[in-house]
VOSEKOL-214989 format. One record per residue (C-alpha): x, y, z. Coordinates in nm, 3 decimals. Layout:
<pts>
PT, X, Y, Z
...
</pts>
This chain:
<pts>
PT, -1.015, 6.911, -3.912
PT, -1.222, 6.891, -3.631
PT, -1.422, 6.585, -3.744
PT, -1.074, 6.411, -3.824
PT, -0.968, 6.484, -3.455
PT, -1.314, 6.266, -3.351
PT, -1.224, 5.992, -3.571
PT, -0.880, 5.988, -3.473
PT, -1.001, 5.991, -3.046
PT, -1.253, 5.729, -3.122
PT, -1.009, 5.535, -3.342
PT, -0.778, 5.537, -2.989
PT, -1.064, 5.440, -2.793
PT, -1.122, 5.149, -2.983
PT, -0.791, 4.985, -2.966
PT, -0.792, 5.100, -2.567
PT, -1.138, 4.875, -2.546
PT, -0.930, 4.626, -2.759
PT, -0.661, 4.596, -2.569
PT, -0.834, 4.632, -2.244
PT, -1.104, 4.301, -2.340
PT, -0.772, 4.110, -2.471
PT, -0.617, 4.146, -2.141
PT, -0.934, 4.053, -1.920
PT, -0.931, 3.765, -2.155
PT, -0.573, 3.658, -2.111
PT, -0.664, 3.726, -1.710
PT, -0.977, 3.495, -1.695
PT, -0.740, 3.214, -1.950
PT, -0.472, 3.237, -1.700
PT, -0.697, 3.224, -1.399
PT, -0.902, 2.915, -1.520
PT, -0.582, 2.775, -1.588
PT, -0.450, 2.774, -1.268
PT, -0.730, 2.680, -1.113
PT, -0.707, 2.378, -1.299
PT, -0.367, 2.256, -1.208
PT, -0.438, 2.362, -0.857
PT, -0.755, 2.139, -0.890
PT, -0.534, 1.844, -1.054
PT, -0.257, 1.887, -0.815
PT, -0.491, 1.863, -0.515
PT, -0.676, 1.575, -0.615
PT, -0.341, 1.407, -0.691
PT, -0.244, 1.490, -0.350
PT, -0.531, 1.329, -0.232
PT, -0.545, 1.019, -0.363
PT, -0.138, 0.963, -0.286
PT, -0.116, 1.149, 0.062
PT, 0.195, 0.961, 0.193
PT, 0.316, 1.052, 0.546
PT, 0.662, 1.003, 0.425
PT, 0.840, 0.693, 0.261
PT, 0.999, 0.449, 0.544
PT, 1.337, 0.235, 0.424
PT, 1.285, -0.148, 0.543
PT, 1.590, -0.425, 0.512
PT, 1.262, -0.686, 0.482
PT, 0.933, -0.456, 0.360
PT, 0.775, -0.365, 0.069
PT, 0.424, -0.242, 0.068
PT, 0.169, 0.029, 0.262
PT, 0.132, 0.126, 0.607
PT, -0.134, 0.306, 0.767
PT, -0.130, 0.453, 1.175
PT, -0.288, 0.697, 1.364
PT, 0.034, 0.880, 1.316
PT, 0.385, 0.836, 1.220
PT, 0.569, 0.998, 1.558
PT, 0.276, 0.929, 1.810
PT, 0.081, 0.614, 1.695
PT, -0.241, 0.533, 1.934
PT, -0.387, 0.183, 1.971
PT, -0.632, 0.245, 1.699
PT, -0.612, -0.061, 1.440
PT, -0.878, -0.336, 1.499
PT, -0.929, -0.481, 1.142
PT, -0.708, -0.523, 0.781
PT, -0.854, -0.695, 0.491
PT, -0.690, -0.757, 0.139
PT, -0.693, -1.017, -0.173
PT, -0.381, -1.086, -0.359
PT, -0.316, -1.384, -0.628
PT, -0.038, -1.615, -0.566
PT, 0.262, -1.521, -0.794
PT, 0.474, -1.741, -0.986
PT, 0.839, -1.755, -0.856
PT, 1.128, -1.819, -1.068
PT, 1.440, -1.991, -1.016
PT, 1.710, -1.842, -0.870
PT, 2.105, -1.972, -0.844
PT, 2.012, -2.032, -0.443
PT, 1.794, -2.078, -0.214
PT, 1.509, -1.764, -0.213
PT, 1.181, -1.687, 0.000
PT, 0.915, -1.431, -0.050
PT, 0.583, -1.347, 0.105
PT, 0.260, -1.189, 0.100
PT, 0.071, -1.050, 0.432
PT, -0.123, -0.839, 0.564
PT, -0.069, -0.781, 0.959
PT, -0.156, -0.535, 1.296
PT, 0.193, -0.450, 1.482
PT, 0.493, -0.441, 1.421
PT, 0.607, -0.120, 1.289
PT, 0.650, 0.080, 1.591
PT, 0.680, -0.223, 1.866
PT, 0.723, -0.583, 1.844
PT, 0.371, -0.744, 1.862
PT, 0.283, -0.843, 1.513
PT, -0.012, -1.060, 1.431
PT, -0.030, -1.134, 1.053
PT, -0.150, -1.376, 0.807
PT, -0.053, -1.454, 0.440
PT, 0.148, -1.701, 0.187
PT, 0.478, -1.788, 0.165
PT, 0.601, -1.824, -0.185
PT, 1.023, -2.013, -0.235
PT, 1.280, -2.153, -0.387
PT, 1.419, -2.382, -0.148
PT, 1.666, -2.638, -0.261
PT, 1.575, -2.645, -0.617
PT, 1.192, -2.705, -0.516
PT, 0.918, -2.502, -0.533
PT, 0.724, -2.419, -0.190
PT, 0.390, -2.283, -0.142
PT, 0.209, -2.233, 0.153
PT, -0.052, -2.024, 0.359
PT, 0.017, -1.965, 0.721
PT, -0.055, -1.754, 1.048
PT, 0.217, -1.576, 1.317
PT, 0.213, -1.379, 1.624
PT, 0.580, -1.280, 1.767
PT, 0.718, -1.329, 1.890
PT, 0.600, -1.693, 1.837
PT, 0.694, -1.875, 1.521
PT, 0.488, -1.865, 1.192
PT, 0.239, -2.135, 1.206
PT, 0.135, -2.323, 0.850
PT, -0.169, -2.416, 0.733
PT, -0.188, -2.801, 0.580
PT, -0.564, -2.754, 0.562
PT, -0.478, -2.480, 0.267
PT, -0.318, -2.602, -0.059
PT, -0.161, -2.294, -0.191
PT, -0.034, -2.265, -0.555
PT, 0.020, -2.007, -0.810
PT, -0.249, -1.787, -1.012
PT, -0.493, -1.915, -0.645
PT, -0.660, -1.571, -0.540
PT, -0.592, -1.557, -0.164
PT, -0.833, -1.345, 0.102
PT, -0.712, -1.280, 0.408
PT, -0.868, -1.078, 0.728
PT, -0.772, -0.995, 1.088
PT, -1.030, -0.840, 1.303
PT, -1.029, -0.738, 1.674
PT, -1.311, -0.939, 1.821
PT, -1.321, -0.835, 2.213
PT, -1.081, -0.518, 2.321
PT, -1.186, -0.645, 2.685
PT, -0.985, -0.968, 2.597
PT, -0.796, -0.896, 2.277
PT, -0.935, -1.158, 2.078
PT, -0.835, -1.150, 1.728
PT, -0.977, -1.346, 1.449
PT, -0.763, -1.473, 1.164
PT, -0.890, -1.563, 0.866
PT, -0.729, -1.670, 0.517
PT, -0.915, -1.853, 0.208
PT, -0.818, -1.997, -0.131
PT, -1.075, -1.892, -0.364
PT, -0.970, -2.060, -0.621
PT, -0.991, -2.425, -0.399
PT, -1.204, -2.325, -0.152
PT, -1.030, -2.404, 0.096
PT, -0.981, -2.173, 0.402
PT, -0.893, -2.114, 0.762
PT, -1.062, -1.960, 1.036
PT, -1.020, -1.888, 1.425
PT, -0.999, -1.699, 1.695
PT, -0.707, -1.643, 1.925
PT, -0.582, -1.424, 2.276
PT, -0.341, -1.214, 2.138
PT, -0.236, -0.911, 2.337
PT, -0.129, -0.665, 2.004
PT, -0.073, -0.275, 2.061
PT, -0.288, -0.201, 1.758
PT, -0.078, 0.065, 1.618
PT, -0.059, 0.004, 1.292
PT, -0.167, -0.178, 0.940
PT, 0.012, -0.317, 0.679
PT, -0.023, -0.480, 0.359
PT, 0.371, -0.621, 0.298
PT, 0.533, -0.895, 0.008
PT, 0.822, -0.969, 0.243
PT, 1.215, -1.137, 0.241
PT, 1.168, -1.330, 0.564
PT, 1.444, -1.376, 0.848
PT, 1.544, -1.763, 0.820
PT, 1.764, -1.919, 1.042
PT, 1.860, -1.577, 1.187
PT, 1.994, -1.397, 0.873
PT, 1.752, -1.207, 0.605
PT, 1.718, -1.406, 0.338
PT, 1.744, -1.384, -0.062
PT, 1.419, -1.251, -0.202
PT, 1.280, -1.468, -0.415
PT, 1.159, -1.339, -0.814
PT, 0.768, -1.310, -0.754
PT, 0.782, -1.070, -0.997
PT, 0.378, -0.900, -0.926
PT, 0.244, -0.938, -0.654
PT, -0.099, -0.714, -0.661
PT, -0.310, -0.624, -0.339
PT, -0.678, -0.553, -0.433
PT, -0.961, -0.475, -0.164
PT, -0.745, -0.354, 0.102
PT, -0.947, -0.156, 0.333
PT, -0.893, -0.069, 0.731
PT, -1.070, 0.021, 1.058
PT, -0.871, 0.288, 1.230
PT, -1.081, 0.404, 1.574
PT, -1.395, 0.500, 1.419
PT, -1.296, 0.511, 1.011
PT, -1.359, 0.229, 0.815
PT, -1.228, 0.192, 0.445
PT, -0.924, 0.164, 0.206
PT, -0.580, 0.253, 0.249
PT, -0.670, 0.620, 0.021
PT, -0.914, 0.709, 0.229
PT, -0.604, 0.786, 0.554
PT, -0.315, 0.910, 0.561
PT, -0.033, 0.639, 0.457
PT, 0.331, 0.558, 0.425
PT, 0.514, 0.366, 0.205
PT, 0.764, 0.102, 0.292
PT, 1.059, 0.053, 0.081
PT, 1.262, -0.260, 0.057
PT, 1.644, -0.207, 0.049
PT, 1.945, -0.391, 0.121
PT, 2.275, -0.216, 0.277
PT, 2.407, -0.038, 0.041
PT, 2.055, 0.116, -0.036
PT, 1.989, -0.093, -0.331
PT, 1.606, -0.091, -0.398
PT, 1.490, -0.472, -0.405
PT, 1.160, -0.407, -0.514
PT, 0.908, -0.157, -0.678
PT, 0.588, -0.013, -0.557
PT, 0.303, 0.148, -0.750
PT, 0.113, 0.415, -0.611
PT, -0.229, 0.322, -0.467
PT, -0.448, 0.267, -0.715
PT, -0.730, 0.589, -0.804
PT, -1.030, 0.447, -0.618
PT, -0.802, 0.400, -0.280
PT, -0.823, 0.021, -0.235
PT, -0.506, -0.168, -0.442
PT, -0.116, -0.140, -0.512
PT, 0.151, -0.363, -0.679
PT, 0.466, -0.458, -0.553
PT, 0.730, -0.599, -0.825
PT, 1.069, -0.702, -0.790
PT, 1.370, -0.604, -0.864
PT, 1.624, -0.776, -0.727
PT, 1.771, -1.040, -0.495
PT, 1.989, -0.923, -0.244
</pts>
């Protein structure tokens, strides 16, 4: 009797050990598990750490300040590559472009540089060009712009003392480029890499079918941080019309920090 008590107590004591190694077991499985997702979650969260997403009648792309509610006069260079896209007819006239620019978001001092891409009178127009508001865009003729060209474009702050700026732009595919430097007094407080519906003769207009356009190299100097646009904090800008129709689509920045798409969707 008493040795079937023993077997019975260690028979207990096994499936207490049993019980007590399965549930350290689920415990560690459950533990690794969530540190996991928290893992994948934060690295997700770093490598898409919008500020908040900004609703533009005329922008569609990335923006990157010091900070959203108190910007400082920070920005002193932009870079990016982009190919020329392929625009498709539409029942009217339609204009798109592609930029990257210092300004603008927060004030009205915007110095930018890119190509213009439209349907204009059942003609196709391509063209590189150069603006600082509140002046009016200025284009290139030294720069024969077409589509499938890969376009480089760079502003850089030269002198703070005496806010030069250089501007340049270059058709890889031609070899053609533009470069120069210019007195331009910009507040600096902000970046952005844009495909734009320009304002012609006072009204937004239609936004022409680009259908891709994809940034690539985009990288920044914000005060004393140099790199691309995942490396800061950014926003995105979305283009709408009105009613709040989205016009086009935006991909999230791209894993190593320094690209994007921006596709359209519609006209108006």
């Amino acid at each position: 009797m008493l040795l079937f008590l023993r077997d019975v107590l260690l028979t207990e004591r096994r499936k207490v050990r049993l019980r007590t190694v399965i549930l350290v077991a689920i415990w560690i499985f459950l533990l690794l598990t969530g540190l996991l997702l928290l893992s994948l979650w934060a690295e997700s969260f770093r490598s898409n750490p919008q500020i908040q997403s900004i609703v533009s009648l005329s922008w569609s792309g990335y923006l990157i300040a010091s900070s959203i509610d108190q910007p400082q006069p920070e920005v002193s260079q932009i870079i990016a590559s982009w190919i020329v896209p392929n625009v498709k007819i539409s029942a009217g006239d339609s204009y798109s472009s592609a930029w990257i620019g210092i300004g603008g978001q927060f004030d009205k001092t915007l110095i930018q540089v890119g190509t213009e891409h439209n349907f204009i009178n059942g003609n196709y127009i391509y063209s590189a060009w150069y603006e600082m508001l509140p002046n009016l865009a200025v284009q290139l003729n030294a720069i024969q712009v077409s589509p499938g060209d890969k376009i480089t474009a760079a502003i850089t702050l030269i002198n703070s003392n005496t806010n030069v700026w250089n501007i340049q732009i270059s058709d890889a595919t031609t070899s053609q480029a533009f470069n120069q430097n210019f007195s331009y007094n910009s507040t600096r407080l902000s970046g952005e890499w844009m495909v734009e519906r320009p304002t012609v003769n006072n009204q937004i207009s239609a936004l022409a079918d680009f259908d891709t356009v994809t940034f690539t190299d985009c990288s920044l100097k914000l005060n004393n941080a140099d790199g691309p646009i995942g490396n800061f904090s950014y926003s995105q800008i979305r283009m709408a019309n009105n009613a709040g129709t989205q016009l086009t689509n935006i991909s999230p920045v791209s894993g190593d920090g320094s690209s994007f798409s921006v596709s359209y969707l519609a006209s108006s």
